[in-house]
KOLVEX-961984 format. One record per atom (N, C-alpha, C): residue number from 1; atom name; x, y, z. Coordinates in Angstrom, 1 decimal, always signed. Atoms other than C-alpha are relative to their C-alpha. Example, Ala and Ser with C-alpha at 12.3 -4.5 7.8 and 13.67 -1.06 7.14 Angstrom:
R/1/N/+0.9/-1.2/+0.0
R/1/CA/+12.3/-4.5/+7.8
R/1/C/+0.9/+1.2/+0.0
R/2/N/-0.9/-1.1/+0.0
R/2/CA/+13.7/-1.1/+7.1
R/2/C/-0.8/+1.1/+0.8
//
This chain:
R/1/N/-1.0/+0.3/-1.0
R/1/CA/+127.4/+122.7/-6.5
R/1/C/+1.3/-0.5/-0.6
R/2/N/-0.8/+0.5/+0.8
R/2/CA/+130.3/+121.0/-7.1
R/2/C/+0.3/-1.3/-0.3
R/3/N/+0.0/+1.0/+0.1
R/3/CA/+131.9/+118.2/-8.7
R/3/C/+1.4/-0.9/+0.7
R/4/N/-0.8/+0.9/-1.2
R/4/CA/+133.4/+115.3/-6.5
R/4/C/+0.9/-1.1/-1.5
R/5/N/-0.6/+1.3/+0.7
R/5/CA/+135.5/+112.5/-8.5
R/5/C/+0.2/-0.8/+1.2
R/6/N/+0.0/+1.0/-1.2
R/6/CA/+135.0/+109.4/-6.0
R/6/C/+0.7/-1.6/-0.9
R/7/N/-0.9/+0.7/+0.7
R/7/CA/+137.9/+107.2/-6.9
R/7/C/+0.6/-1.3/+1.0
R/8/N/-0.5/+1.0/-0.6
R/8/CA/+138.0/+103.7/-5.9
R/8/C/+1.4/-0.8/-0.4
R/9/N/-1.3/+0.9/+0.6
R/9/CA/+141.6/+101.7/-5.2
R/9/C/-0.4/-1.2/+0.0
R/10/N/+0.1/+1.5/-0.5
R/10/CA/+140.3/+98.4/-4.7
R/10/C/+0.1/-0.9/-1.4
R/11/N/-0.2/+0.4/+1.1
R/11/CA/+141.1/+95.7/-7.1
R/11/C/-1.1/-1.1/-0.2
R/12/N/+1.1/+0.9/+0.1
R/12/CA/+138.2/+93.6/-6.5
R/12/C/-1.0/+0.5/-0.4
R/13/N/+1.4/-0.4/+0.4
R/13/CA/+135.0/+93.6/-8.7
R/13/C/-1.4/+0.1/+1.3
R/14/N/+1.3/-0.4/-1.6
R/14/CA/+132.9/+93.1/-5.0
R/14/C/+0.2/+0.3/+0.7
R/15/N/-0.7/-0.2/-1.3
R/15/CA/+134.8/+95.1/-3.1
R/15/C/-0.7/+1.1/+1.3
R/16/N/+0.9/-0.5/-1.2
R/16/CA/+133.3/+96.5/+0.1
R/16/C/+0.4/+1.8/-0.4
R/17/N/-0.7/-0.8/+0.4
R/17/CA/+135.5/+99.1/-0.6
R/17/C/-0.7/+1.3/-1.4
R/18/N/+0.5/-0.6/+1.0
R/18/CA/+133.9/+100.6/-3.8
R/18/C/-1.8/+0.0/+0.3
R/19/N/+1.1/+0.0/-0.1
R/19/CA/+130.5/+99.5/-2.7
R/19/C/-0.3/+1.3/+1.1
R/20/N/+0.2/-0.9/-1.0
R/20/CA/+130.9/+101.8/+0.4
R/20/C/+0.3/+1.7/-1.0
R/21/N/+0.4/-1.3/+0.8
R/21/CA/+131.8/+104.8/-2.0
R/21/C/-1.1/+0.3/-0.7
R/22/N/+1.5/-0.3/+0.6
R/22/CA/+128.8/+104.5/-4.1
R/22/C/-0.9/+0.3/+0.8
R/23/N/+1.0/-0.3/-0.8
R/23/CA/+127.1/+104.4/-1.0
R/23/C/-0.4/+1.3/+0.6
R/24/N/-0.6/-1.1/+0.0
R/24/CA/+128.9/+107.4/+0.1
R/24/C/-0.4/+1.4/-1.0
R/25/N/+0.0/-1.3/+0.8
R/25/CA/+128.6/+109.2/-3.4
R/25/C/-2.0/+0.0/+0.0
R/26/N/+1.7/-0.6/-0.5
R/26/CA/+124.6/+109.3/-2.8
R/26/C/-0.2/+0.8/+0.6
R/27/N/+0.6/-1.2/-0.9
R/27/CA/+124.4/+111.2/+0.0
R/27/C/+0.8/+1.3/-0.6
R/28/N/-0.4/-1.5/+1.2
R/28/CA/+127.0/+113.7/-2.1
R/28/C/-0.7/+0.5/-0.8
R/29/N/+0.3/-0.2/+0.8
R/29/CA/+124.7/+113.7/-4.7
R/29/C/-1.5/+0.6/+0.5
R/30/N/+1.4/-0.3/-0.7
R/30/CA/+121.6/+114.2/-2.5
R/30/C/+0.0/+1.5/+0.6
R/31/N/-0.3/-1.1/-0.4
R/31/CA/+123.3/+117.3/-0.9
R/31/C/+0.2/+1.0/-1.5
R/32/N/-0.3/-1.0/+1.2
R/32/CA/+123.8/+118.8/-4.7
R/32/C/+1.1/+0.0/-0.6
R/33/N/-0.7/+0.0/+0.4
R/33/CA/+126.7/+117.7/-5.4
R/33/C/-0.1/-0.8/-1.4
R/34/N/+0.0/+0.7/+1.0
R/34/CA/+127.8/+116.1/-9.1
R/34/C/+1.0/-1.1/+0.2
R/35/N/-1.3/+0.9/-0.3
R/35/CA/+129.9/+112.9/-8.3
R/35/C/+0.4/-0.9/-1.5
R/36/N/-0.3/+0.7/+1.2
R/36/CA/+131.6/+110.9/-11.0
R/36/C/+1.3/-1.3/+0.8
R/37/N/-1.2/+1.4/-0.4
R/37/CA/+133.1/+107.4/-10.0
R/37/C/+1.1/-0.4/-1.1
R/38/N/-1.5/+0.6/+0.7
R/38/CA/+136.4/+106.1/-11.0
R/38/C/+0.4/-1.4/+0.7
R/39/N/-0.3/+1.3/-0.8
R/39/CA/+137.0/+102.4/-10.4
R/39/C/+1.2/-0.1/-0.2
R/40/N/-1.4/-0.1/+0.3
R/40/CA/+141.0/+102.3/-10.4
R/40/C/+0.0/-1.1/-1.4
R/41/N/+0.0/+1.3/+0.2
R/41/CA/+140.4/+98.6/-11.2
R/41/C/+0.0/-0.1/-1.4
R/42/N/+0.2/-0.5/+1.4
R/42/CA/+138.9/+99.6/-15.0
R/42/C/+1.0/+0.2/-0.7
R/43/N/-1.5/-0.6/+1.0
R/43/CA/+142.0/+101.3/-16.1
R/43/C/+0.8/-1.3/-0.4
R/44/N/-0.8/+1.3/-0.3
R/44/CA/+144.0/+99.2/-18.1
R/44/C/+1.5/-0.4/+0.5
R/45/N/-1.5/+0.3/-0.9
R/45/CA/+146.8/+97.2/-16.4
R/45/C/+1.4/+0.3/-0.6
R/46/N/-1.2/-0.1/+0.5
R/46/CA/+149.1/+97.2/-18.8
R/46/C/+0.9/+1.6/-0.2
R/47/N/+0.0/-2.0/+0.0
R/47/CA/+148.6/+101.7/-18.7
R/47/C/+0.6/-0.4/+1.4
R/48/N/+0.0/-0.5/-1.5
R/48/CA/+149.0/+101.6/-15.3
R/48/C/+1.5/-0.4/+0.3
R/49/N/-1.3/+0.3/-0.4
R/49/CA/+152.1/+99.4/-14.6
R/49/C/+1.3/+0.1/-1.0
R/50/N/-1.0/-0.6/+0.9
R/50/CA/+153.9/+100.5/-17.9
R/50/C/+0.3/+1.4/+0.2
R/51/N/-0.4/-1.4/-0.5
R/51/CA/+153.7/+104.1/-16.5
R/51/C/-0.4/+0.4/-1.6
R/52/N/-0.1/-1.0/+0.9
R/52/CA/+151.9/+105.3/-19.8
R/52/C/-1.2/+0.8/-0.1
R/53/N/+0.8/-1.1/-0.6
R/53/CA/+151.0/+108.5/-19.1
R/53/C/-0.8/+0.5/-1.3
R/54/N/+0.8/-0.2/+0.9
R/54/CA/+149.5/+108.8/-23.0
R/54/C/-1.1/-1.2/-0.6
R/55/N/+1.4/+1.4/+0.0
R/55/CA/+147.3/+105.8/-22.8
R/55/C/-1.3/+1.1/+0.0
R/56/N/+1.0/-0.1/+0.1
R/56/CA/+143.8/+106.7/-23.6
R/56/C/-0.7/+0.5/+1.4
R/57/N/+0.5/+0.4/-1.2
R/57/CA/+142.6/+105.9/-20.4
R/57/C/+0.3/+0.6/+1.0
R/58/N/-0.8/-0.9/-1.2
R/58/CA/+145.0/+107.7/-18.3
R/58/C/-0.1/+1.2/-0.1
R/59/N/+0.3/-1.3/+0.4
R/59/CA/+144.6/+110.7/-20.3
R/59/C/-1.2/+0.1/+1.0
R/60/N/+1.4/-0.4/-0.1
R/60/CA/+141.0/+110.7/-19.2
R/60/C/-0.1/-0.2/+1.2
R/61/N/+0.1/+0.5/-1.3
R/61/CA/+141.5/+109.4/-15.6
R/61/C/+0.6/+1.6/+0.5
R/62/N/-0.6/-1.4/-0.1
R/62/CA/+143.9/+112.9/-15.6
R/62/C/-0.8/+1.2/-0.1
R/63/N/+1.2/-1.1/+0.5
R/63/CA/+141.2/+114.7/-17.3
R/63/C/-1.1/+0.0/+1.9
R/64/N/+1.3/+0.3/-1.0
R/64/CA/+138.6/+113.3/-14.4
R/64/C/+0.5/+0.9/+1.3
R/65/N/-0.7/-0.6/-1.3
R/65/CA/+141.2/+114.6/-11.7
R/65/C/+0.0/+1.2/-0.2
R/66/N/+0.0/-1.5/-0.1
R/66/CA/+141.6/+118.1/-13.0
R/66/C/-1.3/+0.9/-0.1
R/67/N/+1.6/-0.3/+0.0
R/67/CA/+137.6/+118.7/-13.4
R/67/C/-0.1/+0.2/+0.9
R/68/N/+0.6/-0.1/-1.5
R/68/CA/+136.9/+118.2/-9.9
R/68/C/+0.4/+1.1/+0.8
R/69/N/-0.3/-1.3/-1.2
R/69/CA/+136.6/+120.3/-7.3
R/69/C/+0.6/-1.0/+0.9
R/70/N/-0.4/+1.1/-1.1
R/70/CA/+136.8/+117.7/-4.8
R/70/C/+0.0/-1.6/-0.5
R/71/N/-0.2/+1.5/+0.3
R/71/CA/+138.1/+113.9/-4.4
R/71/C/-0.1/-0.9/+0.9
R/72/N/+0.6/+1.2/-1.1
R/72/CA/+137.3/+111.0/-2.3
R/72/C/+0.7/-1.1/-0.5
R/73/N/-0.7/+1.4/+0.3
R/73/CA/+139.7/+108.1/-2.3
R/73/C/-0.4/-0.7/+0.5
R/74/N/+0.0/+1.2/-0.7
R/74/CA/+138.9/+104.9/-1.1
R/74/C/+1.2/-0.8/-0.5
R/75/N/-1.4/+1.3/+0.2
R/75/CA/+141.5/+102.2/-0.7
R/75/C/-0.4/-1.3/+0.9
R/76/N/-0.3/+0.8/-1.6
R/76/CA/+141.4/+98.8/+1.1
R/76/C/+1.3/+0.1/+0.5
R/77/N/-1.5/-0.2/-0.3
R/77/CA/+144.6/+98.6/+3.4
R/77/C/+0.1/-1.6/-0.4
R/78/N/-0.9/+1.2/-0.2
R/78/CA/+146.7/+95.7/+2.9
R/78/C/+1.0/+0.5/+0.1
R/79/N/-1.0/-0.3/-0.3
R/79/CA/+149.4/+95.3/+4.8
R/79/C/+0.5/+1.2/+0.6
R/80/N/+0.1/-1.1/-0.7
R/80/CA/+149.4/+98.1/+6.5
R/80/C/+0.3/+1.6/-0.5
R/81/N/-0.1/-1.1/+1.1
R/81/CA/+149.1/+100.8/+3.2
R/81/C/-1.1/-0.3/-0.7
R/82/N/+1.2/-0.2/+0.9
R/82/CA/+146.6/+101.5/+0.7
R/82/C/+0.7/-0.9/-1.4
R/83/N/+0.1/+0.8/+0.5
R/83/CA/+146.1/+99.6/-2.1
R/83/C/+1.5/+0.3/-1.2
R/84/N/-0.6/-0.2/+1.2
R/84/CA/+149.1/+98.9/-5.0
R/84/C/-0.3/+0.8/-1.3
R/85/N/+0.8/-0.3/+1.1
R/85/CA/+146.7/+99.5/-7.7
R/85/C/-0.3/+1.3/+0.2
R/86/N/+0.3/-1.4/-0.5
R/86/CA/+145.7/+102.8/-6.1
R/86/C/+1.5/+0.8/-0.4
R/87/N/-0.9/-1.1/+0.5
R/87/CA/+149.5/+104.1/-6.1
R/87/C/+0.4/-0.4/-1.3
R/88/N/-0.3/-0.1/+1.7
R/88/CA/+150.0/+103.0/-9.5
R/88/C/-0.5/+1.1/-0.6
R/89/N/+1.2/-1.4/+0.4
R/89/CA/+147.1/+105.7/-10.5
R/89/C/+0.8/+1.0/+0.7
R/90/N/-0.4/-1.1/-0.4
R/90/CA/+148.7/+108.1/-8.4
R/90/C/+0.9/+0.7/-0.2
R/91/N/-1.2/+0.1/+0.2
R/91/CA/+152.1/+107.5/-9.6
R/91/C/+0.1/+1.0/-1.5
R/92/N/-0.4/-0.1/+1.2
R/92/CA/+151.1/+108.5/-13.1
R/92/C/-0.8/+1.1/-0.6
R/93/N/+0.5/-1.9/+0.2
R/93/CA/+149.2/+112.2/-12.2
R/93/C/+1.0/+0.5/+0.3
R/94/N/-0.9/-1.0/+0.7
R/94/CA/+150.7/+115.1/-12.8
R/94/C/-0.1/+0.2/+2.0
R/95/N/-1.1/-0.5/-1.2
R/95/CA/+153.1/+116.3/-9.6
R/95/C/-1.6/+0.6/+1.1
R/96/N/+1.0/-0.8/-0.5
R/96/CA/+150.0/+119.0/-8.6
R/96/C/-1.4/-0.5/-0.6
R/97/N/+1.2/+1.0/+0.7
R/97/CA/+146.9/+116.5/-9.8
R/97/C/-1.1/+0.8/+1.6
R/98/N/+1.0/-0.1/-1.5
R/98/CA/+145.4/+117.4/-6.1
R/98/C/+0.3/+2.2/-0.1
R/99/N/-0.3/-1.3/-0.2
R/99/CA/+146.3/+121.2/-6.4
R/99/C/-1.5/+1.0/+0.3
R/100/N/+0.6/-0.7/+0.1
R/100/CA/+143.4/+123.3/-5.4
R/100/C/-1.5/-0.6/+0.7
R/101/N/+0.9/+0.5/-0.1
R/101/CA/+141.4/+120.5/-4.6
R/101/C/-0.8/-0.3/+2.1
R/102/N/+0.8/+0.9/-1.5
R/102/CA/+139.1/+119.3/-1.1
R/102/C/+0.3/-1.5/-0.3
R/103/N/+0.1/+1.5/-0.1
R/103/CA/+140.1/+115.5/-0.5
R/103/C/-0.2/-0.9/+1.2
R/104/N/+0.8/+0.6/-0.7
R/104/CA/+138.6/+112.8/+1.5
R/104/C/+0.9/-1.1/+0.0
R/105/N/-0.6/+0.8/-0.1
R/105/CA/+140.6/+110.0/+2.3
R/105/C/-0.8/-1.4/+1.1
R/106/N/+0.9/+1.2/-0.9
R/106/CA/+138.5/+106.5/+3.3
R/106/C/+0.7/-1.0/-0.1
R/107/N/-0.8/+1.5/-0.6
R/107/CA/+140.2/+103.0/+4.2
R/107/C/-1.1/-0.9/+0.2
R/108/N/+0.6/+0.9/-0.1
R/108/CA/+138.4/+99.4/+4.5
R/108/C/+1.3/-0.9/+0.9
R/109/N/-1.1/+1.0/-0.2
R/109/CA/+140.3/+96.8/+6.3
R/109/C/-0.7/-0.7/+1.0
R/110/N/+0.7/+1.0/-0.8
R/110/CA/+139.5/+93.8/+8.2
R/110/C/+0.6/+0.0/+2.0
R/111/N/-0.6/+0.3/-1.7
R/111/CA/+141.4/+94.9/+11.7
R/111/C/+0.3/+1.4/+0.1
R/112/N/-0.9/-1.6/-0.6
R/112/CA/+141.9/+98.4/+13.9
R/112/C/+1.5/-0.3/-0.2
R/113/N/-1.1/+0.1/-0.3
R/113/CA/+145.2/+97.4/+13.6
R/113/C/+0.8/+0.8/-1.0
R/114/N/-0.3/-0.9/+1.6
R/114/CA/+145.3/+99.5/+9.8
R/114/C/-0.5/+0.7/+0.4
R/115/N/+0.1/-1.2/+0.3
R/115/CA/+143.6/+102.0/+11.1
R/115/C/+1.3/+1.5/-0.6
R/116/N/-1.0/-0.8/+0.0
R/116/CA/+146.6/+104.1/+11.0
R/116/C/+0.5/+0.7/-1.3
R/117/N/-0.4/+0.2/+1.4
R/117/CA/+147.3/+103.7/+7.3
R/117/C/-0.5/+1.3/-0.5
R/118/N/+0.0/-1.3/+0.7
R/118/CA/+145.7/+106.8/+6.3
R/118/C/+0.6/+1.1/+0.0
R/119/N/-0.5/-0.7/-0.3
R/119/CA/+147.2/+109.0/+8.2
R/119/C/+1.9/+0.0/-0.1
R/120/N/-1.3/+0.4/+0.5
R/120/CA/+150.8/+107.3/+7.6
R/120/C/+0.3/-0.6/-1.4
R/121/N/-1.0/+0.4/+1.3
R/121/CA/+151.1/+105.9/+4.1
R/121/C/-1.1/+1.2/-0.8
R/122/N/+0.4/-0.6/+0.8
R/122/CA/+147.9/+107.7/+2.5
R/122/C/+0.1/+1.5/-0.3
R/123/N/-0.1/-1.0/-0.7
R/123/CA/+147.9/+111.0/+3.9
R/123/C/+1.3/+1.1/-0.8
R/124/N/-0.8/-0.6/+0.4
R/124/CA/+151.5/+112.2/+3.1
R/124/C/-0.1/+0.0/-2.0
R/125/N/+0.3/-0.6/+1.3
R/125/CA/+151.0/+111.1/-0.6
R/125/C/-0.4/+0.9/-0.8
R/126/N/+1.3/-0.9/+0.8
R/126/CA/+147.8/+113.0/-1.2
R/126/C/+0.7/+1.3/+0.6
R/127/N/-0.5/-1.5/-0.5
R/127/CA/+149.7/+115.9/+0.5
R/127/C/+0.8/+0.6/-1.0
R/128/N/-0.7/-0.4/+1.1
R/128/CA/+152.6/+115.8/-1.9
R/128/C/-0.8/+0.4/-1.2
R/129/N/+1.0/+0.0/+1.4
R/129/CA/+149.5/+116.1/-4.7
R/129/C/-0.3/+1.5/-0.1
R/130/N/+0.3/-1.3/-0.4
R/130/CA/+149.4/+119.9/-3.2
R/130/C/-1.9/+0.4/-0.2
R/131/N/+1.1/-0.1/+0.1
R/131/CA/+145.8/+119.6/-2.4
R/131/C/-0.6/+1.3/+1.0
R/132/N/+0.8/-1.6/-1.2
R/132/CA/+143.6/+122.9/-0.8
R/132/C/+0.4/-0.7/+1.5
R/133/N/+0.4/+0.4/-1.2
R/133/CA/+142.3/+120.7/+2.0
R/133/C/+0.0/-1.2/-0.3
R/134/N/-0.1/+1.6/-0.3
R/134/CA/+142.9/+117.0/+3.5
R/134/C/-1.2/+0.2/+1.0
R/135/N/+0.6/+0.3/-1.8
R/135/CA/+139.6/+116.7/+6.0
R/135/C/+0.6/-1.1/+0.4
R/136/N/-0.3/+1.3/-1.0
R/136/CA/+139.7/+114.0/+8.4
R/136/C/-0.5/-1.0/-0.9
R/137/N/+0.5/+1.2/+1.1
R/137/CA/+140.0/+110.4/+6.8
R/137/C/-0.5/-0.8/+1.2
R/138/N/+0.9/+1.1/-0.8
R/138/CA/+137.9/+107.7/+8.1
R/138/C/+0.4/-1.4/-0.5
R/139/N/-0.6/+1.1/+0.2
R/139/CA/+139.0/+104.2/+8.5
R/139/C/-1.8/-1.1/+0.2
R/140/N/+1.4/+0.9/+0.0
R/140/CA/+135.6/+101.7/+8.3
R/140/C/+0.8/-1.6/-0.6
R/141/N/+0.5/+1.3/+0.1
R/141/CA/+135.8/+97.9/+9.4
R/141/C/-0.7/-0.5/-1.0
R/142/N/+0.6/+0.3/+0.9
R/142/CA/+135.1/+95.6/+6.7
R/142/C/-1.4/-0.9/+0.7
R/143/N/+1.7/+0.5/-0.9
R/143/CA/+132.4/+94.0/+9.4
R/143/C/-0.9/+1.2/+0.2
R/144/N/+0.9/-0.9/+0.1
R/144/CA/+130.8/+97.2/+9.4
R/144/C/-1.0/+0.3/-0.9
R/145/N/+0.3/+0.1/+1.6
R/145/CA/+130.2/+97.2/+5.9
R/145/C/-1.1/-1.3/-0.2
R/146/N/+1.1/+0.5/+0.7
R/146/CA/+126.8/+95.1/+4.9
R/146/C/-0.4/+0.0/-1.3
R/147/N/+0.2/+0.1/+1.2
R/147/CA/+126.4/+94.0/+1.1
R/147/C/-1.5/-0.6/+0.2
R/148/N/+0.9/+0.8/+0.2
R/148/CA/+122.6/+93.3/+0.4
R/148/C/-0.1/-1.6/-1.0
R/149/N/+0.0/+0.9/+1.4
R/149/CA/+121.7/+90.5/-2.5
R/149/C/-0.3/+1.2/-0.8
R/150/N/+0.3/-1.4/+0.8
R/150/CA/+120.8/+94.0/-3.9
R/150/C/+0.9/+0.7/-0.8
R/151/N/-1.3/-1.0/-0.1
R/151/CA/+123.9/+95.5/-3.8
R/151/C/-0.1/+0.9/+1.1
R/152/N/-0.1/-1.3/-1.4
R/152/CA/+122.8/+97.9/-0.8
R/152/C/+0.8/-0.3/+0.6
R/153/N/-0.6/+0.1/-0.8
R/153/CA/+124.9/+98.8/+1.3
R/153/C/-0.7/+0.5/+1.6
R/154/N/+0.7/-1.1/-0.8
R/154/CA/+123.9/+99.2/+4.9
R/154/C/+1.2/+0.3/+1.2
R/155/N/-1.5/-0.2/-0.8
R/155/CA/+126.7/+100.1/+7.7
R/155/C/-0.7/+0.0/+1.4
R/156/N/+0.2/+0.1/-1.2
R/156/CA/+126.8/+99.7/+11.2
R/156/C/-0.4/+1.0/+0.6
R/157/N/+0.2/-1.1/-0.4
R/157/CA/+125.0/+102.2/+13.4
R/157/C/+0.9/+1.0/+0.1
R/158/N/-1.2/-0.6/-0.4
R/158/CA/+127.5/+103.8/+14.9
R/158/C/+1.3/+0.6/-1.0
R/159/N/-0.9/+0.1/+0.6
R/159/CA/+129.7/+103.4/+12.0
R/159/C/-0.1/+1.2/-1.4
R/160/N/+0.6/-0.9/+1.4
R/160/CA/+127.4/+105.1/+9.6
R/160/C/-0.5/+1.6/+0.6
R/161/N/+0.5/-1.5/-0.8
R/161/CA/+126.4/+108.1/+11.9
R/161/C/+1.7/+1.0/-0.1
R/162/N/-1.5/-0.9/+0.2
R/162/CA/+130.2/+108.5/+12.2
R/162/C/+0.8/+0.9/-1.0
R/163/N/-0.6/-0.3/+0.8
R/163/CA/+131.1/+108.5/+8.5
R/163/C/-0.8/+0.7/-0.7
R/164/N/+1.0/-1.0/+0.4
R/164/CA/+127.8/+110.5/+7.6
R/164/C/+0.6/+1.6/+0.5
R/165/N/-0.5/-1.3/-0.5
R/165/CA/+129.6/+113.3/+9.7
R/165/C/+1.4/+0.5/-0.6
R/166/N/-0.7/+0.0/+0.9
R/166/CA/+132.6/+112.8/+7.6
R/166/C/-0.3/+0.5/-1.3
R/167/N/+0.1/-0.4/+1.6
R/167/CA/+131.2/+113.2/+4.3
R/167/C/-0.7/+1.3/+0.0
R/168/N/+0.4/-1.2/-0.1
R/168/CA/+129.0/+115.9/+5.6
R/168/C/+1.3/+1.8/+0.0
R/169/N/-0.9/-1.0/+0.0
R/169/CA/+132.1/+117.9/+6.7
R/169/C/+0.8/+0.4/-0.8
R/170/N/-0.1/-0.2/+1.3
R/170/CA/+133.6/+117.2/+3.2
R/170/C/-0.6/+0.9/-1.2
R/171/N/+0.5/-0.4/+0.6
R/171/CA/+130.9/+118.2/+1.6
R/171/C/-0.5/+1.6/+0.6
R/172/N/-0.3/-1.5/-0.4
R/172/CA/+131.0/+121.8/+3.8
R/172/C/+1.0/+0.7/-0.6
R/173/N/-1.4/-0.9/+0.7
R/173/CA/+134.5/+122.4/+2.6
R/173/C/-0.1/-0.1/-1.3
R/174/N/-0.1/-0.5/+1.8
R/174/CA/+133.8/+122.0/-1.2
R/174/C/-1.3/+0.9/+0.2
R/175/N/+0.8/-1.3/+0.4
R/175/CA/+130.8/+124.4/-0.5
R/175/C/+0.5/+0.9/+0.1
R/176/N/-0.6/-1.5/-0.3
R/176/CA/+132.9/+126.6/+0.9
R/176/C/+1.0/+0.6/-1.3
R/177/N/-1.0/+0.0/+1.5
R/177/CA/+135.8/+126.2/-1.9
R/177/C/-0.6/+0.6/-1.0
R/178/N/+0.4/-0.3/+1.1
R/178/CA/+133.3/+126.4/-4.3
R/178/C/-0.7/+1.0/-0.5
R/179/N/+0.6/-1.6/-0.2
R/179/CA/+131.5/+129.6/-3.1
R/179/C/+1.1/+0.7/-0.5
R/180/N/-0.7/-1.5/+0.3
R/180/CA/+134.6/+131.2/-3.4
R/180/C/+0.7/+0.0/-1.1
R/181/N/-0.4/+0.8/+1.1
R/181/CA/+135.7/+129.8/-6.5
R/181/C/-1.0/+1.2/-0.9
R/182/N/+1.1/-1.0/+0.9
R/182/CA/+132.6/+131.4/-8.2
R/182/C/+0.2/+1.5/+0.1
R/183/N/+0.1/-1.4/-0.4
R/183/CA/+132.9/+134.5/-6.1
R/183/C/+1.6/+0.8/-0.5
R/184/N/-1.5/-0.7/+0.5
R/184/CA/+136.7/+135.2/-7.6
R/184/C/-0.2/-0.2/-1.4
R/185/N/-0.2/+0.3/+1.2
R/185/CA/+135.5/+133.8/-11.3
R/185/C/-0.9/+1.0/-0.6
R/186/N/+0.8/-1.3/+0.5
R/186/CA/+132.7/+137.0/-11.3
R/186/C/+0.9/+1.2/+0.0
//
């Protein structure tokens, strides 16, 4: 099937945020897909806010972007945008980094009052990235979001039935992409 790069912005080591992708990239992985996480957070800072686009690190975060078929952002909002740390990374792929790609756009935030955020600050970015397809992004309450002592994650009913239908319909459009990807590379 294909492969997903699930790329957390969050700058926190416990972030609900990154915990909910992992949780996420399971059920991708359960359907046949190959996922490959990216914690923004890892990259180093000094790559990121110096803008050096031949850093080690960045190379390979570029590399991870142009592999994939499809991409899955997470971000928490603050402030009513996705995370700083997030557009730093974004700032320092190539013009067409999203070109060709399926992307998924997810949000955490502690108030409906960010829902909005994806569709206004994240949205247009990843658009400029000239990506195939933007599905629908999902915005998930950080009260929704359950950390075990495990690490499990478990999500609110409702919350989780919703964004299971999300990732499902993600993971429709990279089968489709990727059918015909194959079917144009015979």
């Amino acid at each position: 099937m294909a492969t997903v790069l699930s790329v957390s912005g969050s700058p926190s080591a416990t972030s609900r945020t990154a915990r909910l992708l992992r949780h996420l990239d399971a059920r991708l992985v359960a359907q046949g897909h190959t996922v490959v996480p990216l914690d923004v957070r890892t990259l180093p800072a000094e790559a990121l806010l110096g803008a050096d686009f031949g850093h080690p690190a960045i190379v390979r975060a570029t590399e991870l972007f142009a592999q994939a078929d499809g991409v899955v952002i997470g971000t928490p909002v603050y402030k009513a945008a996705y995370s700083g740390l997030l557009k730093s990374l974004l700032d320092l792929l190539p013009q067409y980094a999203l070109s060709g790609k399926t992307v998924l756009p997810l949000a955490t935030g502690g108030s409906t009052a960010h829902v909005l955020a994806i569709d206004y600050a994240l949205r247009p970015v990843l658009s400029s990235m000239a990506p195939k397809h933007i599905v629908q992004g999902w915005f998930v309450l950080d009260r929704h979001i359950a950390v075990g002592a495990d690490g499990e994650v478990t999500l609110e009913p409702g919350t989780g039935e919703s964004l299971g239908q999300i990732v499902d319909q993600f993971s429709d459009a990279l089968v489709g992409h990727y059918s015909h990807v194959l079917a144009a590379a015979s």
